[in-house]
C-alpha positions in Angstrom: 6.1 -7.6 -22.6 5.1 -10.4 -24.7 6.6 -13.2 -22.5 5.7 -14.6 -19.2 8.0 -14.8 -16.4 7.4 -16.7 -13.2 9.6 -16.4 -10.0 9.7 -18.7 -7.0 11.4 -18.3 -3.8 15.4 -18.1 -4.3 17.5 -20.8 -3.2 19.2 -18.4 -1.3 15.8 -18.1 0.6 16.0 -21.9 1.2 19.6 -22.1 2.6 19.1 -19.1 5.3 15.5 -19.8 6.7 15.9 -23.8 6.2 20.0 -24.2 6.8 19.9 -22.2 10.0 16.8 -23.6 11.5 18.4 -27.1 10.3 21.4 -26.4 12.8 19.8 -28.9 15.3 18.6 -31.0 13.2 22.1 -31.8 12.4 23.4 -31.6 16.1 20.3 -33.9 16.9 22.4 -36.5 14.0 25.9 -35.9 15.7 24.1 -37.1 19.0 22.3 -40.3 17.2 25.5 -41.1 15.5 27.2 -40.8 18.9 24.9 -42.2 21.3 22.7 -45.0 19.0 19.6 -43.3 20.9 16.8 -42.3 18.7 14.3 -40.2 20.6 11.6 -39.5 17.9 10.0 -36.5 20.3 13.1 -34.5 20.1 13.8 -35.6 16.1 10.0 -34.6 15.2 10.9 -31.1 17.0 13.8 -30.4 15.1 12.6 -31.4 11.9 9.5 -29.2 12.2 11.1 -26.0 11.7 13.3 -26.4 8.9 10.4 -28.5 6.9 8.0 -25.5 8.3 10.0 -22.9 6.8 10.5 -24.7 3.2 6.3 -25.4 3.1 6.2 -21.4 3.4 8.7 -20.9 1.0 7.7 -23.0 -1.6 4.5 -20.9 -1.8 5.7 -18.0 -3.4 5.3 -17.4 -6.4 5.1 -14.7 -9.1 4.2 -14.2 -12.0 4.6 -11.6 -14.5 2.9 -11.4 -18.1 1.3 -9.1 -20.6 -1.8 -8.5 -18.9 -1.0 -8.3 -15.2 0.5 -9.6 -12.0 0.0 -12.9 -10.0 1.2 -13.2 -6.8 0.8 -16.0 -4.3 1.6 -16.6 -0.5 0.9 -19.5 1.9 -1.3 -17.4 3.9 -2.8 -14.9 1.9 -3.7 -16.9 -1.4 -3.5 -15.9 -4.6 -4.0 -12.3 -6.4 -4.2 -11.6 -10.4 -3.7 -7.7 -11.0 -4.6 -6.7 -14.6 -2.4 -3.3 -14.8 -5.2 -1.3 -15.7 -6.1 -1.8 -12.3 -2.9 -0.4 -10.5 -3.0 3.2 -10.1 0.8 3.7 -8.4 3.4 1.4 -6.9 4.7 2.3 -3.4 7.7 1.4 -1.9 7.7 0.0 1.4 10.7 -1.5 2.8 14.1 -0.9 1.8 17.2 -3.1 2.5 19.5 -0.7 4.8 22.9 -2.1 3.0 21.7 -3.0 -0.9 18.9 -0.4 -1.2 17.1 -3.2 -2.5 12.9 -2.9 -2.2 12.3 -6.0 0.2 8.7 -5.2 -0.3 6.5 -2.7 -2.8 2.6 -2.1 -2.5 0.6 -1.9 -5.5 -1.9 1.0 -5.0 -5.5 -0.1 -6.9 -7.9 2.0 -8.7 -10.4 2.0 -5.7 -7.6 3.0 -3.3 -6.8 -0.6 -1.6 -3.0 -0.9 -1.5 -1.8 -4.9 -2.4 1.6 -5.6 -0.6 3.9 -7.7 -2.4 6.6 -9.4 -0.1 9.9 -9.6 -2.5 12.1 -11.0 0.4 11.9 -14.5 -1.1 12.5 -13.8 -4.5 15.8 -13.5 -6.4 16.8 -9.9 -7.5 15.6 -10.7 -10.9 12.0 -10.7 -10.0 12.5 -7.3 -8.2 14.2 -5.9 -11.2 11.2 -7.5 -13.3 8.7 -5.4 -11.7 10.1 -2.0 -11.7 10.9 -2.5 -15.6 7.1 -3.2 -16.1 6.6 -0.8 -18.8 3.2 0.0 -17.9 4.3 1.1 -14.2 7.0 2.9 -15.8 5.7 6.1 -15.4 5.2 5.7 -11.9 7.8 8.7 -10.4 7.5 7.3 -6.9 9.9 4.4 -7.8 12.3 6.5 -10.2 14.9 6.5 -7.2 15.0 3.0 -6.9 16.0 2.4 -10.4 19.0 4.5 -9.7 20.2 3.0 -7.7 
């Protein structure tokens, strides 16, 4: 792998989490429209949710180069993984419909397992991982590149 790839959260991400929660929000703008009455307590609490959501989602991020794995989250920070250090890659949750890994752990040399939320992500960065030619040889995901 000579190149580096970086994902960030999918758009698609954006338009579920941010779109759905923004539903008020936009109910709230029929009313204001409608009415003329601006009531800032009930616009700061619809606003809060949506804008929530796209602050954790524009976290994410990962990264993908010849030595190693970065990954970052809102909460947890950011972790660099050289792959001499992972031992095996786990898979953790599987999506029921796509058989898509929502999330893989990354088992380390001194046993600690590194989980790796891929819900955000576009497929591509999924796909990026298990074609990783030095996890390759890892048998545990073999049926997930089947499919």
């Amino acid at each position: 792998m000579n190149t580096s790839r970086t994902f960030r959260a999918a758009p698609s991400s954006y338009a579920i989490l941010c779109g759905l929660c923004g539903i008020p929000a936009i109910l709230w703008l029929v009313y204001f429209i409608k009415s003329g009455k601006f009531e800032i307590d009930f616009f700061l609490a619809v606003i809060a949710i949506p804008l929530s959501f796209a602050i954790w989602l524009s976290a994410f991020r990962l990264r993908i180069d010849a030595t190693g794995i970065s990954y970052r989250s809102l909460f947890k920070g950011e972790r660099r993984l050289a792959y001499s250090q992972i031992t095996a890659v786990r898979k953790r949750v599987v999506a029921p419909v796509s058989r898509r890994p929502l999330g893989l752990g990354l088992e380390l040399v001194g046993g600690h397992i590194v989980l790796l939320n891929l819900k955000p992500f576009p497929w591509a960065a999924t796909e990026a991982i298990l074609a990783i030619p030095a996890l390759g040889s890892n048998t545990s995901l073999e049926r997930t590149r089947e499919r």
